[in-house]
RODO-2510 file (C-alpha; in nm, 4 decimals, decimal comma):
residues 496
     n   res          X          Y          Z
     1     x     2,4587     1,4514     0,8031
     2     x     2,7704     1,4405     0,7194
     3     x     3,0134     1,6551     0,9192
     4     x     2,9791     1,8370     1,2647
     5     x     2,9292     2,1642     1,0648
     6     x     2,6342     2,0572     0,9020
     7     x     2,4968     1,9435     1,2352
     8     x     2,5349     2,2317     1,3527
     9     x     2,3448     2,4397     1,0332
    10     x     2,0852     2,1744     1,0458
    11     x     2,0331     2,2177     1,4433
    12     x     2,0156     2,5671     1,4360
    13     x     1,7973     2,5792     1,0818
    14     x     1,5281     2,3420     1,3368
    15     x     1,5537     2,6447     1,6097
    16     x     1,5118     2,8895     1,3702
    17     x     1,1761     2,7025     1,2544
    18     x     1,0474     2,6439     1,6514
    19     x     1,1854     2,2844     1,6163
    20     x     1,3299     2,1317     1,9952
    21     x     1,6332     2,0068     1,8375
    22     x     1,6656     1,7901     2,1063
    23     x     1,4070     1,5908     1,9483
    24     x     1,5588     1,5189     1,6634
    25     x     1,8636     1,2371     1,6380
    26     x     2,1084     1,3147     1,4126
    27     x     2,3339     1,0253     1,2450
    28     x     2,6651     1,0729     1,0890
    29     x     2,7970     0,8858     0,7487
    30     x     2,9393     0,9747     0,4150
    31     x     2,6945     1,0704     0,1405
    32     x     2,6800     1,2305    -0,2427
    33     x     2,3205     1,3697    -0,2926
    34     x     2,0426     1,4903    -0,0985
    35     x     1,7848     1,2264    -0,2520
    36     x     1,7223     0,9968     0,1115
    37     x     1,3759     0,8761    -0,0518
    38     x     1,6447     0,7125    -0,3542
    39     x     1,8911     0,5750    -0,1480
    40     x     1,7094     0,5629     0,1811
    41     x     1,6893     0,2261     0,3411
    42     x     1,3433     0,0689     0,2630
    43     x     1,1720    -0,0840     0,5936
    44     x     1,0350    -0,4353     0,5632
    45     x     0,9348    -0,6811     0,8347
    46     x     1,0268    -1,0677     0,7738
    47     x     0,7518    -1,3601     0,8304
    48     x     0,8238    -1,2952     1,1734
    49     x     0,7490    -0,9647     1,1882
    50     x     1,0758    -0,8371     1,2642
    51     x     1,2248    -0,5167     1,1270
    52     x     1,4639    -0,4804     0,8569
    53     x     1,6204    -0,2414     0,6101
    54     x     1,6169    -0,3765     0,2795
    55     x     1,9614    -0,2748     0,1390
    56     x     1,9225    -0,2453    -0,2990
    57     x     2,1842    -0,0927    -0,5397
    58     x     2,1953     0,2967    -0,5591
    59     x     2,3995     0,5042    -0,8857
    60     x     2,2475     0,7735    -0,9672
    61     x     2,0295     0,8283    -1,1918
    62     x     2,0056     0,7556    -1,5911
    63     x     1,7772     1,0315    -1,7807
    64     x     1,6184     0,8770    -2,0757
    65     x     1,3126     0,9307    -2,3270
    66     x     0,9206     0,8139    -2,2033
    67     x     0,6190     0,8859    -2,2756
    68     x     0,5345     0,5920    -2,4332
    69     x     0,4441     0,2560    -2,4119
    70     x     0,7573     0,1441    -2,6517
    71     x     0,9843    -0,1614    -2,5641
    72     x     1,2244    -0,1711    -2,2597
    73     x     1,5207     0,0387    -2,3050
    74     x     1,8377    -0,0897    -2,1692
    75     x     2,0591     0,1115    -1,9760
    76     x     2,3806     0,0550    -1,9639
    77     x     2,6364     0,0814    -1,6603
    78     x     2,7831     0,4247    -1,7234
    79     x     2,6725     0,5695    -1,4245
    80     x     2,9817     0,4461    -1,2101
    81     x     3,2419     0,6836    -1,0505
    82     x     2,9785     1,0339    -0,9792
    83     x     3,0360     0,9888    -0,6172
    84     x     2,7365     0,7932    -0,5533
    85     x     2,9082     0,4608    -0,4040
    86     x     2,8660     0,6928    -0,0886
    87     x     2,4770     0,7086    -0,0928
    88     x     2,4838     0,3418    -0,1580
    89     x     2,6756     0,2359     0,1461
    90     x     2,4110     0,4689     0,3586
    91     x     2,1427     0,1836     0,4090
    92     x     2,4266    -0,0197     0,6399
    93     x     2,5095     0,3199     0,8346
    94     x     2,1820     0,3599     0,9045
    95     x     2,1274    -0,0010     1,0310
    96     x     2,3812    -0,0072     1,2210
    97     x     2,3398     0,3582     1,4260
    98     x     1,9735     0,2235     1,4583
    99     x     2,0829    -0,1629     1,5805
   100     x     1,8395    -0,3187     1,2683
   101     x     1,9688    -0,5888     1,0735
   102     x     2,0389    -0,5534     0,6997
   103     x     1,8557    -0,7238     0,4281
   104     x     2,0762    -0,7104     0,0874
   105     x     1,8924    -0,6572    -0,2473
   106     x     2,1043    -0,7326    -0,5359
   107     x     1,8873    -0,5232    -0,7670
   108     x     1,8210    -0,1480    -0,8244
   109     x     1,5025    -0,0838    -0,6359
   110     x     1,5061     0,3126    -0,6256
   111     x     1,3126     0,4320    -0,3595
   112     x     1,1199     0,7157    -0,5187
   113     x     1,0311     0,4698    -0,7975
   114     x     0,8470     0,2322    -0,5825
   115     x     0,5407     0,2203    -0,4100
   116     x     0,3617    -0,0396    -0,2411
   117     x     0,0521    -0,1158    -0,0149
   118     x     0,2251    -0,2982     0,1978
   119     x     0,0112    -0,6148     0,1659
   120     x     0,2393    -0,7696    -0,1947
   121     x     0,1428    -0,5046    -0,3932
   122     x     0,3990    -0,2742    -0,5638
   123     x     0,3624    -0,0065    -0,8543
   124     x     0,7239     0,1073    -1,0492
   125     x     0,7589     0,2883    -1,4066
   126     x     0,8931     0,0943    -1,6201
   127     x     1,2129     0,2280    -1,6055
   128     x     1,2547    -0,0060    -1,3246
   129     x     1,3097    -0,3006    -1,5630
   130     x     1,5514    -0,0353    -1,7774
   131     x     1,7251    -0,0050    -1,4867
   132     x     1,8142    -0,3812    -1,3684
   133     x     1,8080    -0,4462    -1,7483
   134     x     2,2371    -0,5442    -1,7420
   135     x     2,2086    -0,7213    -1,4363
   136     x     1,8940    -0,9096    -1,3983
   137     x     1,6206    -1,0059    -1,6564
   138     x     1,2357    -0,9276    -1,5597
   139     x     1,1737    -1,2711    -1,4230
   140     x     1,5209    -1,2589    -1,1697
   141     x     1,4164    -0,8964    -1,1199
   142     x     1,0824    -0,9989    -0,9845
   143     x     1,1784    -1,3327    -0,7895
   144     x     1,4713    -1,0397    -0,5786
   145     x     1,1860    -0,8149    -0,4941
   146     x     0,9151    -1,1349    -0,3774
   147     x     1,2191    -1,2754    -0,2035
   148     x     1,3489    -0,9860     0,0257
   149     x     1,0563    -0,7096     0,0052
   150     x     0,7505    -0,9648    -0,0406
   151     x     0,6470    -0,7865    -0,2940
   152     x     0,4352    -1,1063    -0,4771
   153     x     0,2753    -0,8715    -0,7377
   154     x     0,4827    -0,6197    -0,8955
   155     x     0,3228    -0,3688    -1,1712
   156     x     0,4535    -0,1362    -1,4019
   157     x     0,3471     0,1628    -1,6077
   158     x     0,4360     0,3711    -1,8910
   159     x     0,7281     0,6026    -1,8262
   160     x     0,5407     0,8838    -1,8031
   161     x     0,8301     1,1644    -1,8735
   162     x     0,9096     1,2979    -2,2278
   163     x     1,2630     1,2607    -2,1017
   164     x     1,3549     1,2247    -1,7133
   165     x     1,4240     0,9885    -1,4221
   166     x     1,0746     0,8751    -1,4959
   167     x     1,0022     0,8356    -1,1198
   168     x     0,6553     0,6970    -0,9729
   169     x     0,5834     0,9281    -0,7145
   170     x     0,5904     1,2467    -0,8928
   171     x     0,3186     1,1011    -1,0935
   172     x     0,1195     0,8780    -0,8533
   173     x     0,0546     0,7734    -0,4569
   174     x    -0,1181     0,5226    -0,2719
   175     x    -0,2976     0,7293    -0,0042
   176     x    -0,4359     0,3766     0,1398
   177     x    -0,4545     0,0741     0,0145
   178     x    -0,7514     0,1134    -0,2699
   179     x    -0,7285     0,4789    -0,3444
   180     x    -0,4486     0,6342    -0,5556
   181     x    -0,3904     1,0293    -0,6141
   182     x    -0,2443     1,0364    -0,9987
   183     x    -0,1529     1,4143    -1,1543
   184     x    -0,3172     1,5676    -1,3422
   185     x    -0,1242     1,8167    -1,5935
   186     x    -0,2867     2,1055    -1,9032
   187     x    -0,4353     1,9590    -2,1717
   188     x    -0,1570     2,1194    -2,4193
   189     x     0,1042     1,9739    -2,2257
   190     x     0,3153     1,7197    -2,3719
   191     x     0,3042     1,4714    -2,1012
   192     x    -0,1221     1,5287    -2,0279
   193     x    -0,2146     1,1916    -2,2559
   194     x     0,0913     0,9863    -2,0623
   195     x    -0,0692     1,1195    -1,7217
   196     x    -0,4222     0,9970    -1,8195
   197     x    -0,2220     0,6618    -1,9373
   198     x    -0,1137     0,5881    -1,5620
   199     x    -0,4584     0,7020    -1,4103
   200     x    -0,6065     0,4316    -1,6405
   201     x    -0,3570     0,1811    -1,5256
   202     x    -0,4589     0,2113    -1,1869
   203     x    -0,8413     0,2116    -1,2829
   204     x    -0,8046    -0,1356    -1,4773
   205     x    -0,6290    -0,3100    -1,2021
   206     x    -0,7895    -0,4349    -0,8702
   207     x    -0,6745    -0,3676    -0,5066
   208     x    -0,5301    -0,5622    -0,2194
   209     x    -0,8918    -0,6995    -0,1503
   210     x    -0,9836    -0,7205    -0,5385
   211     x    -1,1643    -0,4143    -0,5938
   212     x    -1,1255    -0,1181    -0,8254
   213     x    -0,8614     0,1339    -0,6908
   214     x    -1,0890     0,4479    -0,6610
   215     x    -0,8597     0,7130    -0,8658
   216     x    -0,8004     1,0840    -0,7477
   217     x    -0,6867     1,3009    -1,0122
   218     x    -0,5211     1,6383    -0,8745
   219     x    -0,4280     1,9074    -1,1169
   220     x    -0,0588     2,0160    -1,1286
   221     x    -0,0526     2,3616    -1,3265
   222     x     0,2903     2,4356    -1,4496
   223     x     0,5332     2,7295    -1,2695
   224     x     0,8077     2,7400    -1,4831
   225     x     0,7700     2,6785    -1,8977
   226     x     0,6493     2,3299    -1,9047
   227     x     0,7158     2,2084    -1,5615
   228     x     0,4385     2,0934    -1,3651
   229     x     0,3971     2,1055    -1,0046
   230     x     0,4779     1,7357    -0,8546
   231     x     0,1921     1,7500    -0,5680
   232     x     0,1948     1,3513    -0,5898
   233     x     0,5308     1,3717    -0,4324
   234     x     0,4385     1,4161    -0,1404
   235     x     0,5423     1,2887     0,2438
   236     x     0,2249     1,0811     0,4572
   237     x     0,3998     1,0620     0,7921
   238     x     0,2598     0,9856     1,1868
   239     x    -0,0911     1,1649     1,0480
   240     x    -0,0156     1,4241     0,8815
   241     x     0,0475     1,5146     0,4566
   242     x     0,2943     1,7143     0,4153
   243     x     0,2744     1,8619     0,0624
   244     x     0,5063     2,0604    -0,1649
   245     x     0,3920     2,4185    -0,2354
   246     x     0,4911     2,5972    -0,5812
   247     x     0,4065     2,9506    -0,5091
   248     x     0,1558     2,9309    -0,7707
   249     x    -0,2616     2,9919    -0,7862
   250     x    -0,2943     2,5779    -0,7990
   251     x    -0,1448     2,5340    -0,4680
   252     x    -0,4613     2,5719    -0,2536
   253     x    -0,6930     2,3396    -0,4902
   254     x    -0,4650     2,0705    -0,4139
   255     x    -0,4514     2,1105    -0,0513
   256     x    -0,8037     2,0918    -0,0581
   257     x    -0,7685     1,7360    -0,3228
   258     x    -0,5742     1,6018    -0,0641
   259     x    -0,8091     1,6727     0,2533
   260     x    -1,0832     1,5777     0,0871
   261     x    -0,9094     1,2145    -0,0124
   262     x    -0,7897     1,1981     0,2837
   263     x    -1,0206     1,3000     0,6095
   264     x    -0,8820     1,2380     0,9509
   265     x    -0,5435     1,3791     0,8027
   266     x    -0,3815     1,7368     0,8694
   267     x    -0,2587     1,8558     0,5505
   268     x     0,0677     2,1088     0,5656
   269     x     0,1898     2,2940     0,2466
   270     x     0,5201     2,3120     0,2656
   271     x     0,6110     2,6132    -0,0080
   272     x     1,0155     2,6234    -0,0774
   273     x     1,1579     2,8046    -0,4017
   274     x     1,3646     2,4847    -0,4692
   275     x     1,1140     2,1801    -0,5209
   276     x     1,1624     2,0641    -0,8901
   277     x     0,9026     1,8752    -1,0909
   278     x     1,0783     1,5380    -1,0553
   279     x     1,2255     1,6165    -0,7261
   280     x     1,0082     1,7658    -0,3977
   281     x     0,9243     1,6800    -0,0985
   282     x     0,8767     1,3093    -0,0650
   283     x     1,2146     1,2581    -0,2520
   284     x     1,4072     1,4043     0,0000
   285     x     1,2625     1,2083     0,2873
   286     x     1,2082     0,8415     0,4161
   287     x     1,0502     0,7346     0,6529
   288     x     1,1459     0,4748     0,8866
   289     x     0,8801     0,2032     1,0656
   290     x     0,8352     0,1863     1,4123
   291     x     0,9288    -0,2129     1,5288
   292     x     0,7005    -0,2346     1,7636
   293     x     0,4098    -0,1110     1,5662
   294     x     0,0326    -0,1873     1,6323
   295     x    -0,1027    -0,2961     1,2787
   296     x    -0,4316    -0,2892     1,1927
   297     x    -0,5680    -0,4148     0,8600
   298     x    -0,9355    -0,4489     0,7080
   299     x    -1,0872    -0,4962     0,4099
   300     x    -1,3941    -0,2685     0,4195
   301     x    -1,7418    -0,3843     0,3714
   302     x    -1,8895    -0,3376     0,0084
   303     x    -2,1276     0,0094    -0,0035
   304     x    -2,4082    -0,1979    -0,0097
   305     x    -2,5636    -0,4679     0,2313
   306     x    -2,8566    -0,7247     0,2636
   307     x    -3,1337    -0,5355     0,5101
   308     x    -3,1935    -0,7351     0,8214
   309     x    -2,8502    -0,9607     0,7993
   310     x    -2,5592    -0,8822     0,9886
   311     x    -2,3016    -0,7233     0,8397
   312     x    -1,9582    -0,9507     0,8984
   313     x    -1,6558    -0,7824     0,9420
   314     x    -1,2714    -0,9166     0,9890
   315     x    -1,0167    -0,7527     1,0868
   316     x    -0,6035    -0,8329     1,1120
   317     x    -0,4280    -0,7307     1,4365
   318     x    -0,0833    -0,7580     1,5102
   319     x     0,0925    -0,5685     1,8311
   320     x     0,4587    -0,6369     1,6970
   321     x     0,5709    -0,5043     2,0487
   322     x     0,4948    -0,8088     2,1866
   323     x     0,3354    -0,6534     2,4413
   324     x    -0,0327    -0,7826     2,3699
   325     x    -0,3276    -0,6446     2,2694
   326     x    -0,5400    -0,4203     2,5161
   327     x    -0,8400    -0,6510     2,4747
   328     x    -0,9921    -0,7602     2,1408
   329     x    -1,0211    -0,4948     1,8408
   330     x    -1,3529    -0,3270     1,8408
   331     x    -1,6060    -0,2063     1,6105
   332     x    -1,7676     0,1235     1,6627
   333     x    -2,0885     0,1776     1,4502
   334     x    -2,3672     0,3828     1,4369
   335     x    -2,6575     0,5502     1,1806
   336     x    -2,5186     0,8327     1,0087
   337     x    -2,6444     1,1943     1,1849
   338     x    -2,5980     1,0198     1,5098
   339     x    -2,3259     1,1076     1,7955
   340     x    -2,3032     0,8380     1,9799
   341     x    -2,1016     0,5179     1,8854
   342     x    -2,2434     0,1649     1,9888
   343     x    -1,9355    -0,0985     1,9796
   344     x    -1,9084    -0,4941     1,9212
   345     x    -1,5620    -0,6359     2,0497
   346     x    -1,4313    -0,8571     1,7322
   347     x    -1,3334    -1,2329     1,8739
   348     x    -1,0617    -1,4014     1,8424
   349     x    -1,0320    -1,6680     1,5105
   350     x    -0,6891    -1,8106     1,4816
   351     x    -0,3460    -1,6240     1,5564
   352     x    -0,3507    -1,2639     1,4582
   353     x    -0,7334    -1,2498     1,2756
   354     x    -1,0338    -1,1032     1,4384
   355     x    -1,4551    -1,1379     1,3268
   356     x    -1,7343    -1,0109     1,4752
   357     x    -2,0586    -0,8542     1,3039
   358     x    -2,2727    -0,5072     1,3221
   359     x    -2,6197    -0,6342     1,3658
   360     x    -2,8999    -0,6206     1,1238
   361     x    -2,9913    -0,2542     0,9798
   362     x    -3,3728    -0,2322     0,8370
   363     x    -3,3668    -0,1112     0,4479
   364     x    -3,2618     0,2323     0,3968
   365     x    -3,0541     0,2277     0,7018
   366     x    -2,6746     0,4093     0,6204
   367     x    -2,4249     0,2676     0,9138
   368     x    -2,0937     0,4200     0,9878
   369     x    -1,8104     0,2732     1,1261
   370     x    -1,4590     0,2455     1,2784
   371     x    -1,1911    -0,0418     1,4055
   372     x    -0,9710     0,0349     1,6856
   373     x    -0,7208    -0,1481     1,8811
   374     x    -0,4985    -0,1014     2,1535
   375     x    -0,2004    -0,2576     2,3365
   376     x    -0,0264    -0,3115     2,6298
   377     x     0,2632    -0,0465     2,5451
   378     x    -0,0015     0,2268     2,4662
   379     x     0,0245     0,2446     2,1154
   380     x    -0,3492     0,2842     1,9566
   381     x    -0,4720     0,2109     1,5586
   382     x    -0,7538     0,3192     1,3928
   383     x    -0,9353     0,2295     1,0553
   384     x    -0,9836     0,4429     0,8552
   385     x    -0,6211     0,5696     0,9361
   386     x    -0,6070     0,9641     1,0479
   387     x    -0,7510     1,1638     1,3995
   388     x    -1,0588     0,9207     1,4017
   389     x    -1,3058     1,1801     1,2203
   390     x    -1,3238     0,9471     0,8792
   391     x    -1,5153     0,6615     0,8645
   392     x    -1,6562     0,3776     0,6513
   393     x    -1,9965     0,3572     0,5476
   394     x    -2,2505     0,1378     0,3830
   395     x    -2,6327     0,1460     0,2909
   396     x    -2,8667    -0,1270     0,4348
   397     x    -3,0567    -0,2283     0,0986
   398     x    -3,4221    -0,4430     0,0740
   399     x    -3,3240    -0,5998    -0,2589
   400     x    -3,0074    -0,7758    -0,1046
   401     x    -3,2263    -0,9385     0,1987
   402     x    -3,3813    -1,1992    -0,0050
   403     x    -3,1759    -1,5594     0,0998
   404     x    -2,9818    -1,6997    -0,1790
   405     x    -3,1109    -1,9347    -0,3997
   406     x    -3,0117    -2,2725    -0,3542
   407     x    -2,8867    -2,2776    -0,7549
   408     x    -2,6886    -1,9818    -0,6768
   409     x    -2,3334    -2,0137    -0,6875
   410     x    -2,1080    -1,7665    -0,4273
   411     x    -1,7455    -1,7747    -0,2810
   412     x    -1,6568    -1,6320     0,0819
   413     x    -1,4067    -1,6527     0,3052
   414     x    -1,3047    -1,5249     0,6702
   415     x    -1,0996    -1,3873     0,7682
   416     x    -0,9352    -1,1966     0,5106
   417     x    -0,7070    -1,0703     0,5342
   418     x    -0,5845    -1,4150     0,7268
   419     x    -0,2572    -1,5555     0,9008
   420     x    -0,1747    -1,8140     0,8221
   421     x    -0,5723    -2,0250     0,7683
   422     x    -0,8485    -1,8556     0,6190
   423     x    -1,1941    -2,0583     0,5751
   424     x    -1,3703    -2,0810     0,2303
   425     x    -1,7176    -2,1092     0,2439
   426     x    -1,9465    -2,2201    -0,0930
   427     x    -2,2599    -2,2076    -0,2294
   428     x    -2,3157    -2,4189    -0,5017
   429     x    -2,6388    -2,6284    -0,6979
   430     x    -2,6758    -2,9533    -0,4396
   431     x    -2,4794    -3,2513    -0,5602
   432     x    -2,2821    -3,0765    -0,8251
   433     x    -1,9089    -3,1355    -0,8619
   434     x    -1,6995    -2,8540    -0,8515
   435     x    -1,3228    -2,7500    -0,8297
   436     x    -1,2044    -2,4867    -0,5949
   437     x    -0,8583    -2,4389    -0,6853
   438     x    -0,5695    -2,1643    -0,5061
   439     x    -0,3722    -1,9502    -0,7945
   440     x    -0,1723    -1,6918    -0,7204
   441     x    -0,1454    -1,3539    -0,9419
   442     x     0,0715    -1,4823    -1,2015
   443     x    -0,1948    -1,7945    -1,2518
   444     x    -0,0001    -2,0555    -1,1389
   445     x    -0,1860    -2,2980    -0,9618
   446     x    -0,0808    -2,2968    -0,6003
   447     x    -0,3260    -2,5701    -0,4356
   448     x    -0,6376    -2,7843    -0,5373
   449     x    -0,9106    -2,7343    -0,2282
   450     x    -1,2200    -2,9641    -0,3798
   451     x    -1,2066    -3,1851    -0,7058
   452     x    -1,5531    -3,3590    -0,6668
   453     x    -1,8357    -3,3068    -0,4832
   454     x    -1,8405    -3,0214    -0,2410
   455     x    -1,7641    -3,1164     0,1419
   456     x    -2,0670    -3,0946     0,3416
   457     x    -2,1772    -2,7960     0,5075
   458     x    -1,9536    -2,6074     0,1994
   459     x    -1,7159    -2,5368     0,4240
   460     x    -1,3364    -2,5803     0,3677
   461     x    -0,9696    -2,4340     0,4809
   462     x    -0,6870    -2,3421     0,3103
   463     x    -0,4092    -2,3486     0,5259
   464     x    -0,1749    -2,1042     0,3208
   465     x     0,0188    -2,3316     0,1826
   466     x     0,0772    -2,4829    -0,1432
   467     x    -0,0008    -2,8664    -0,2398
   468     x     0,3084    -3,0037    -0,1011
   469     x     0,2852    -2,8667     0,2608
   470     x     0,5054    -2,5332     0,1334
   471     x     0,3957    -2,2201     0,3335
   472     x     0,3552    -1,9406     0,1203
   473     x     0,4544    -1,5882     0,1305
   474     x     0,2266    -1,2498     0,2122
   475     x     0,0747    -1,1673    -0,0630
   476     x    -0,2821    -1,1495    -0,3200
   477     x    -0,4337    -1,4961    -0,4475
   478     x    -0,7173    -1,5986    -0,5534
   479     x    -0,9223    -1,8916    -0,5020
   480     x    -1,1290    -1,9942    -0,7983
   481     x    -1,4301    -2,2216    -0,7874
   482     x    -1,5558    -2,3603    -1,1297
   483     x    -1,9440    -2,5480    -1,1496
   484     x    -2,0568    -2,7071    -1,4496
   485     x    -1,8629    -2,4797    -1,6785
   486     x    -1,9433    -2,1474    -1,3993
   487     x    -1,7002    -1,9652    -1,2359
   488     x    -1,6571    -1,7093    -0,9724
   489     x    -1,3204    -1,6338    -0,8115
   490     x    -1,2637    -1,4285    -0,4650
   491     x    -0,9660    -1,2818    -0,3906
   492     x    -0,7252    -1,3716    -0,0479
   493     x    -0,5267    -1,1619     0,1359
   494     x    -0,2263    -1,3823     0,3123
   495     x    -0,0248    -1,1343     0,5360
   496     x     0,2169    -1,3062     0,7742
***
């Protein structure tokens, strides 16, 4: 806020609305616009895993045609002088009422046009590139956002406006890290083909653990003329979704999109005469990381398992309290009907990664399951994220249980997600000479494993680091093994 007066109306707007205003901490600073998500500072923890507030450029905002996938259009600086210098000198206010050191980003990186998955992945409009167009080109754009957000693999789509700020999140959200909620608008609406355009960006790429994002389309009906209700924007906050109501009939179908997407959530409509289509809820928030957060990542198991085999599973813990854990992460399973949770404590591989197994299922056999961890200062995660009702689940199948050939060439690796040493593990024809080589996203060869015959036992490490001893950053790679003109590739999750 930015006077004692509108303290004051804020404090007594909480009352009004059964708020304890004594819960809430109010900090004081300058500011031009209402838009926190835009000029919010942008949490990010270093290799360390300490806190900081990245700190871009903010100026507004430049309205321009989209709609199409044309060239990049250059915008000019002619935003200068609007009063937003204030909102740009928030991020440092904020950091220093909060005691959290600043991280300057010499680029615009506007908050409600960015969205990540918090493991190198990022998704913008292209009006990103538009945006940083005077200052930096594409490739300097890029190496500012790896550098100081570790953001490794940046992606763009279509600006999906027919004239606007051309923002992500009124068109698209990461509700986790492989499922995406993209709008949905009429078919006679002018932007309904540019819509479908960004849903089938997200459907050709792969996740975080190189898998198809599964896509969620929800329906946006319009409420005024042509505008369309921006459901995607939308605030994911300590377990709940808080969602923007319109006052219209198409309100309640996408509550229900977003608790079925999203079980283990509470879902709140939030209905308010003044939400815009490029401008509701999540656009006037940001949220701000706990420090000492307990993090808990997994890639989950494919649908479908070999019958009598153990199922593997690897988990990432980190208690950035520095507390320490509450004993080892666990995995609760069980058939699906069933009440009762059995539970395997995952051991300890190297630094932060965990492994441990569900034991052998006979075919036809449909397993649920959970991780959860706990730590010394009382702070609990679960996966799947939410009130612990969701789970993951795979099928037990007869045709996966047969051994694998010994012609058969396969790539696997645990952990993965890893920090900082992951082990590969290949199958390959006996005395053949392969290549197993590390690339990263942008195919540039990061590290040669194996040029020859493969070690014995198939077994080999990859440190995280590239061929001249260089640790690299978080972030997606892949390692690639090539056989007699064969290839399969696996994809590596490096989170420091």
């Amino acid at each position: 806020v930015e006077t004692g007066a509108a303290e004051q109306q804020a404090r007594s707007a909480f009352a009004d609305a059964g708020i304890d205003p004594g819960r809430v901490e109010f900090i004081r600073g300058d500011l031009w616009s209402m838009w926190t998500r835009d000029w919010g500072p942008q949490a990010v923890f270093d290799g360390d895993g300490e806190l900081a507030y990245a700190d871009p450029w903010f100026d507004g905002y430049p309205w321009v045609p989209g709609c199409e996938d044309g060239p990049v259009m250059r915008i000019g600086d002619r935003r200068r002088g609007r009063g937003y210098e204030e909102d740009d000198a928030l991020p440092a206010v904020v950091a220093a009422h909060l005691d959290v050191p600043l991280a300057p980003l010499p680029a615009y990186l506007t908050g409600g046009n960015v969205m990540t998955d918090g493991l190198g992945i990022a998704w913008s409009t292209r009006q990103m590139l538009a945006e940083n167009a005077p200052y930096l080109d594409e490739d300097a754009f890029r190496a500012q956002a790896a550098a100081v957000m570790g953001i490794g693999d940046y992606r763009l789509v279509i600006d999906p406006e027919v004239h606007g700020i051309q923002h992500i999140d009124c068109y698209a959200k990461l509700l986790d890290e492989e499922t995406v909620l993209v709008k949905e608008v009429p078919a006679w609406h002018p932007e309904a083909a540019c819509c479908d355009d960004v849903a089938a960006a997200f459907a050709g790429a792969l996740t975080c653990y190189g898998r198809p994002y599964e896509v969620v389309r929800i329906f946006c009906d319009v409420y005024e003329g042509s505008s369309a209700a921006a459901y995607t924007n939308s605030l994911i906050l300590n377990g709940k979704v808080l969602v923007p109501m319109f006052g219209i009939e198409a309100d309640h179908a996408a509550l229900a999109t977003y608790q079925d997407a999203m079980p283990g959530y509470e879902v709140l409509g939030f209905p308010y005469g003044g939400w815009y289509d490029y401008d509701a809820l999540h656009c006037r928030t940001m949220g701000l990381f706990d420090p000492g957060m307990l993090r808990l990542l997994h890639a989950p198991v494919d649908p479908v398992q070999p019958a009598g085999s153990e199922v593997a599973v690897a988990a990432w813990c980190d208690d950035r309290s520095g507390a320490g854990l509450d004993g080892p992460p666990l995995v609760r399973w069980r058939l699906a009907g069933e009440v009762a949770w059995s539970e395997v404590a995952l051991a300890s591989v190297d630094a932060d990664s965990f492994v441990g197994a569900i034991p052998a299922q006979p075919a036809g056999a449909e397993v649920e399951y959970q991780l959860v961890a706990r730590d010394l200062s009382g702070r609990l995660a679960r996966l799947p994220r939410g009130d612990g009702s969701a789970v993951f689940a795979f099928t037990a199948d007869a045709a996966l249980s047969a051994p694998v050939r010994p012609s058969a060439l396969a790539l696997t690796a645990a952990p993965n997600p890893f920090n900082p040493r992951t082990e590969l593990r290949l199958t390959v024809p006996a005395a053949s000479r392969c290549r197993l080589e590390i690339v990263d996203l942008r195919g540039r060869r990061i590290r040669t494993l194996v040029d020859g015959v493969a070690p014995r036992g198939g077994r080999v490490a990859w440190d995280g680091a590239d061929h001249a001893g260089r640790a690299q950053p978080s972030g997606v790679y892949l390692a690639v093994l090539e056989v007699e003109g064969r290839r399969t590739s696996l994809r590596l999750v490096l989170q420091r």
